[in-house]
Biopython code that builds the backbone (N, CA, C, O; Angstrom):
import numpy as np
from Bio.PDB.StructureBuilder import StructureBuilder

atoms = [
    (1, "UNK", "N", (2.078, 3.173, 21.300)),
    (1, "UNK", "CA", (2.175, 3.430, 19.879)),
    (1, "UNK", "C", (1.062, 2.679, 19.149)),
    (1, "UNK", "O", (0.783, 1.483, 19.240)),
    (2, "UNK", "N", (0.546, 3.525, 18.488)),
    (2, "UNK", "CA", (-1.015, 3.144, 17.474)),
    (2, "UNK", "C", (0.071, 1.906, 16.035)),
    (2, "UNK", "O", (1.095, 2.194, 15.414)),
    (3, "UNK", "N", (-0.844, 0.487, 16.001)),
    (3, "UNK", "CA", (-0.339, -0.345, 15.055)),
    (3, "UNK", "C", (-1.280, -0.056, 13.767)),
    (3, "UNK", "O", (-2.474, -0.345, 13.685)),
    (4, "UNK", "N", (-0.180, 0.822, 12.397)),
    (4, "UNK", "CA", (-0.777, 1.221, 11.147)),
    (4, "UNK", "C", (-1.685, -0.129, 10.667)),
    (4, "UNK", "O", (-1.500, -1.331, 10.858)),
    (5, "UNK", "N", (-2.468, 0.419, 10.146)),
    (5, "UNK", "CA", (-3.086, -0.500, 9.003)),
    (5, "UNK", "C", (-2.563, -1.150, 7.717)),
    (5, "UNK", "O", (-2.610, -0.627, 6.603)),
    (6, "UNK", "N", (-2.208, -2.002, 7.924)),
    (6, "UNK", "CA", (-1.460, -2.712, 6.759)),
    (6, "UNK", "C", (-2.304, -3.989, 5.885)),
    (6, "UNK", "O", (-1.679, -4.971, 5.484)),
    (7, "UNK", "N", (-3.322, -3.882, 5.726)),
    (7, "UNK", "CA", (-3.638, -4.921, 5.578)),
    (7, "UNK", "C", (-3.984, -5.008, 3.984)),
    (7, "UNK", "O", (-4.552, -6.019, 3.571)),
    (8, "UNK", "N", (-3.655, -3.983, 3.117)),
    (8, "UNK", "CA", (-3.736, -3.589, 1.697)),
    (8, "UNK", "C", (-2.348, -4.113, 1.546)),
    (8, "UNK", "O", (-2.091, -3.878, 0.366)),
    (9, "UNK", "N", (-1.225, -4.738, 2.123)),
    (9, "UNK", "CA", (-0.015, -5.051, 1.975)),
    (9, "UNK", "C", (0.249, -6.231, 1.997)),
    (9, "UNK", "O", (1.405, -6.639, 2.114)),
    (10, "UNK", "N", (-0.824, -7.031, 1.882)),
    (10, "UNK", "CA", (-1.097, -8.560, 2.161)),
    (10, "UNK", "C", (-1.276, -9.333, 1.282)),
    (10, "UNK", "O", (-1.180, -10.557, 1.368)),
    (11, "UNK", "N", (-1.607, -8.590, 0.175)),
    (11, "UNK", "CA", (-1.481, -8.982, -1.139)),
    (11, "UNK", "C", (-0.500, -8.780, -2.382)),
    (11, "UNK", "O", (-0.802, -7.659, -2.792)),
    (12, "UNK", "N", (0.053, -9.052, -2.825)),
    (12, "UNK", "CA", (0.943, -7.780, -3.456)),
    (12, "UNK", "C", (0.768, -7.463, -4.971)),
    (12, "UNK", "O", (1.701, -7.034, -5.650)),
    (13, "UNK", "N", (-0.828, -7.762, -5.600)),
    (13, "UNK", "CA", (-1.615, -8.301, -6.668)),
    (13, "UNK", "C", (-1.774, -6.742, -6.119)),
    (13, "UNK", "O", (-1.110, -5.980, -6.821)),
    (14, "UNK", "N", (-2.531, -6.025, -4.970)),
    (14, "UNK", "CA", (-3.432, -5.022, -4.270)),
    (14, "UNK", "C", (-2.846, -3.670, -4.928)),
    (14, "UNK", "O", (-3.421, -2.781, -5.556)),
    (15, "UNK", "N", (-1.246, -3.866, -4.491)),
    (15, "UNK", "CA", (-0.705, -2.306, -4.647)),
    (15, "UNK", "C", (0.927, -2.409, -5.594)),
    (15, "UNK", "O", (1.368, -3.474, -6.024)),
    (16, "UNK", "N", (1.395, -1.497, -5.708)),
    (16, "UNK", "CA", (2.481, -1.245, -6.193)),
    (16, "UNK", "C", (3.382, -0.012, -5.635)),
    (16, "UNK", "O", (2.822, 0.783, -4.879)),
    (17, "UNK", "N", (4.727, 0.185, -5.963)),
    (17, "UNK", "CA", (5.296, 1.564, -5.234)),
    (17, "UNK", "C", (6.055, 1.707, -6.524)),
    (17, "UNK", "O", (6.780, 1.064, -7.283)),
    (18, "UNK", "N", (5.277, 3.377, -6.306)),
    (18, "UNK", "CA", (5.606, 4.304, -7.895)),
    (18, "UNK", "C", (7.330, 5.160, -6.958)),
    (18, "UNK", "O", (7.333, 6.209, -6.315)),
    (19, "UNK", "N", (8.312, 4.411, -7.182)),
    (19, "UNK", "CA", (9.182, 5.245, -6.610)),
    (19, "UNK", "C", (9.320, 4.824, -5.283)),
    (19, "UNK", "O", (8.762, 3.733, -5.165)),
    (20, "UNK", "N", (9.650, 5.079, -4.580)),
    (20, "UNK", "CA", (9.518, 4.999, -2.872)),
    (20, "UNK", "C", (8.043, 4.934, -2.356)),
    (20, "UNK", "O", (7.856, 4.576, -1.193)),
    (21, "UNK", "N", (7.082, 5.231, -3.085)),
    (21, "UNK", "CA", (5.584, 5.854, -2.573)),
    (21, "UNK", "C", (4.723, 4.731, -2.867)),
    (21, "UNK", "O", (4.692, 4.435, -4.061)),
    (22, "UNK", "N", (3.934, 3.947, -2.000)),
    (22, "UNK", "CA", (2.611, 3.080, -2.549)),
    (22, "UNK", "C", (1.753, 3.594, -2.712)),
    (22, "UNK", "O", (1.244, 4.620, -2.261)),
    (23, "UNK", "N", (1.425, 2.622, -3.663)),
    (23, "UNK", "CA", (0.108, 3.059, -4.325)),
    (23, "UNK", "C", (-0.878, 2.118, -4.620)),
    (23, "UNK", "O", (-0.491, 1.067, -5.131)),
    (24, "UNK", "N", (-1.941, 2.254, -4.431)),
    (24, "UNK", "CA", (-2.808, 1.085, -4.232)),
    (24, "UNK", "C", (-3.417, 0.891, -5.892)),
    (24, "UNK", "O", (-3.528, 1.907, -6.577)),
    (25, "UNK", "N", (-3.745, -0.283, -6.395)),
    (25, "UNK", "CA", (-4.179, -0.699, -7.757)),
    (25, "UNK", "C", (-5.697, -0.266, -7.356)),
    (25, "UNK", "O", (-6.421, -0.056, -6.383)),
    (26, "UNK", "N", (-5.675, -0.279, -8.990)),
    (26, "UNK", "CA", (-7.375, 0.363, -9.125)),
    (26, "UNK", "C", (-8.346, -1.295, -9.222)),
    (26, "UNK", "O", (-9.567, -1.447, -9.189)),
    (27, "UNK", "N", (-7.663, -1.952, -9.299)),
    (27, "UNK", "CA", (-8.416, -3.214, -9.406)),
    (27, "UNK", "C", (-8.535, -4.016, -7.927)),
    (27, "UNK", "O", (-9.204, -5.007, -7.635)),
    (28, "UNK", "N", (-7.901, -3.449, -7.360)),
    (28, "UNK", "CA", (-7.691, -3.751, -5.708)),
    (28, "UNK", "C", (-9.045, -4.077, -5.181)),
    (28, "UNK", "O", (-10.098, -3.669, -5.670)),
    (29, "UNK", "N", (-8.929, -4.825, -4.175)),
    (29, "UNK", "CA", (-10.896, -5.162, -3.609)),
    (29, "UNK", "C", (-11.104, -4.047, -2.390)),
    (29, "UNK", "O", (-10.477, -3.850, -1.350)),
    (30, "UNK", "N", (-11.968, -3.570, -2.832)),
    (30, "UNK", "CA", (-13.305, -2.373, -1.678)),
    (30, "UNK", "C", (-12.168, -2.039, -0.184)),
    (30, "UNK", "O", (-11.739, -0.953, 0.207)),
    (31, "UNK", "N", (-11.980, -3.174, 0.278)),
    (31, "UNK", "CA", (-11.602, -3.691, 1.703)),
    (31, "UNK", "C", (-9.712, -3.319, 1.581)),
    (31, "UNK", "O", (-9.020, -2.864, 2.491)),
    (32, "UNK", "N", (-9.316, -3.640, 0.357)),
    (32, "UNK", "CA", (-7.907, -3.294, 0.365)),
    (32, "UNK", "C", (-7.601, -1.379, 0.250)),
    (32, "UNK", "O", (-6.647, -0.719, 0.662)),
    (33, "UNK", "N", (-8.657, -1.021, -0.363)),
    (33, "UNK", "CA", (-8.506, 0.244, -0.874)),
    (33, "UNK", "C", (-8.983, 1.364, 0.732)),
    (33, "UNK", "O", (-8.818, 2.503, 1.170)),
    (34, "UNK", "N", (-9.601, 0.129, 1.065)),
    (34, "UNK", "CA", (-10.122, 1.014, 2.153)),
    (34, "UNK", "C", (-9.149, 0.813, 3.253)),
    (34, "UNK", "O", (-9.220, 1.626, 4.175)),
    (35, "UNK", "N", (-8.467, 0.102, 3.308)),
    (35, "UNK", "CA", (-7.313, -0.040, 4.503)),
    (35, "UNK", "C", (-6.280, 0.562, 3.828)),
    (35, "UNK", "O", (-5.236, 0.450, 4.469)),
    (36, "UNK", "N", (-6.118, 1.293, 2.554)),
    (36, "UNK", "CA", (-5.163, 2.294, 2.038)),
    (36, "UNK", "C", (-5.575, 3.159, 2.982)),
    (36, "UNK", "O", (-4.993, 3.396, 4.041)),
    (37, "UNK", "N", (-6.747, 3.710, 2.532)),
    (37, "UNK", "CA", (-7.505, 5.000, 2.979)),
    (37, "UNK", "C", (-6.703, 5.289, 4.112)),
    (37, "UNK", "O", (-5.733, 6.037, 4.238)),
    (38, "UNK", "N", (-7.462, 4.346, 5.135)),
    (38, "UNK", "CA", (-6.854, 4.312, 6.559)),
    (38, "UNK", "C", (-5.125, 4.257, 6.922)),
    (38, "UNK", "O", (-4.782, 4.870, 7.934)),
    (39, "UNK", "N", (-4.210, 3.649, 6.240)),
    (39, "UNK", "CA", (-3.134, 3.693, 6.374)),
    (39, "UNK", "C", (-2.706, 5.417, 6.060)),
    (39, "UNK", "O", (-1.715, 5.788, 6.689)),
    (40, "UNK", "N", (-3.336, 6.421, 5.198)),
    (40, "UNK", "CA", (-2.279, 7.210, 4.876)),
    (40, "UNK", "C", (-2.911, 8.098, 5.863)),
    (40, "UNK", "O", (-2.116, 8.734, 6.555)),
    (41, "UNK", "N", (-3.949, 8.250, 6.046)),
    (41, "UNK", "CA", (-4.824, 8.714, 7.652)),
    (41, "UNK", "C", (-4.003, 8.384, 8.984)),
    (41, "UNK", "O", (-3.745, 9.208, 9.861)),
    (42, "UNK", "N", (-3.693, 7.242, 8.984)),
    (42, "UNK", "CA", (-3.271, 7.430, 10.332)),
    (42, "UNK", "C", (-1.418, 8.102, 9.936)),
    (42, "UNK", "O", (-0.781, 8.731, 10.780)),
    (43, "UNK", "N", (-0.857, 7.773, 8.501)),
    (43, "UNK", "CA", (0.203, 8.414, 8.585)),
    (43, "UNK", "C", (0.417, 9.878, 8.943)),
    (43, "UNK", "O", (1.075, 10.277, 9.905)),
    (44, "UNK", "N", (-0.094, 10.477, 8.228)),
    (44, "UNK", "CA", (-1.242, 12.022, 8.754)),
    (44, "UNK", "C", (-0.915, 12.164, 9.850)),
    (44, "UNK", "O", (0.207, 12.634, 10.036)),
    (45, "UNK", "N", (-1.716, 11.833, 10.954)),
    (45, "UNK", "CA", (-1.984, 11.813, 11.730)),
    (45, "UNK", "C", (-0.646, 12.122, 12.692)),
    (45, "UNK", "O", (-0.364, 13.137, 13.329)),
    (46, "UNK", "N", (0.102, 10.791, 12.542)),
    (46, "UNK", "CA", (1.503, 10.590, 12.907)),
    (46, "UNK", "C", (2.109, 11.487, 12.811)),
    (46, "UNK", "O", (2.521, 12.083, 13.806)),
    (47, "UNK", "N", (2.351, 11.859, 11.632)),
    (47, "UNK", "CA", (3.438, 13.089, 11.155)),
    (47, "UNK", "C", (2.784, 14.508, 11.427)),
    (47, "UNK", "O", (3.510, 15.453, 11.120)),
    (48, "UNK", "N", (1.866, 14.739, 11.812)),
    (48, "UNK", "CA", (1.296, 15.893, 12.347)),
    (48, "UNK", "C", (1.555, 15.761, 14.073)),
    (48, "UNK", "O", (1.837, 16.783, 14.697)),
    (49, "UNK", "N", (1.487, 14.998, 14.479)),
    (49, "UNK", "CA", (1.449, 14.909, 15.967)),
    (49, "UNK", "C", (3.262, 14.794, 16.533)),
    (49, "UNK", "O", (3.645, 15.141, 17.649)),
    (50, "UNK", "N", (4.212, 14.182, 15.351)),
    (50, "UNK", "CA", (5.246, 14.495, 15.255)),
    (50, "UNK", "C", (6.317, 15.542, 15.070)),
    (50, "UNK", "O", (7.505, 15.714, 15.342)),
    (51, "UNK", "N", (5.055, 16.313, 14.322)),
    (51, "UNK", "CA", (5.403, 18.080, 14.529)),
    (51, "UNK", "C", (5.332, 19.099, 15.082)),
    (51, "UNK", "O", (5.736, 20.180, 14.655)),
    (52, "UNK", "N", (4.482, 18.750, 16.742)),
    (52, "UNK", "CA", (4.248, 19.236, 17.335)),
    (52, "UNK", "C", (4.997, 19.219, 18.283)),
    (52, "UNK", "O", (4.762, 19.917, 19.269)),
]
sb = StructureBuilder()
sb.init_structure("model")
sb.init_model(0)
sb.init_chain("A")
sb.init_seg("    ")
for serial, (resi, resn, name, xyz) in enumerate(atoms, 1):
    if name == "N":
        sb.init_residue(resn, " ", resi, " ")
    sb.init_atom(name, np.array(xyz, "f"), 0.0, 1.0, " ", f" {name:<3s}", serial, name[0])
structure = sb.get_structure()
């Protein structure tokens, strides 16, 4: 099993959850936004390969 990227979750200044759903702040640093990126990518990923 592939370990998600969490590392936008390390802060909690970084993101917020609108509802059940995170969401990353617009003031967030380069490096946090970009390990969003990657977190909902590999969720993707997951849940596609889960549907198969």
């Amino acid at each position: 099993m592939r370990v998600l990227d969490m590392f936008w979750m390390s802060n909690e200044n970084w993101f917020y959850f609108d509802g059940l759903v995170p969401k990353i702040r617009e003031d967030a640093p380069r490096e946090a936004k970009e390990s969003f990126k990657n977190y909902l990518k590999q969720l993707k990923e997951r849940n596609s390969a889960a549907d198969q």
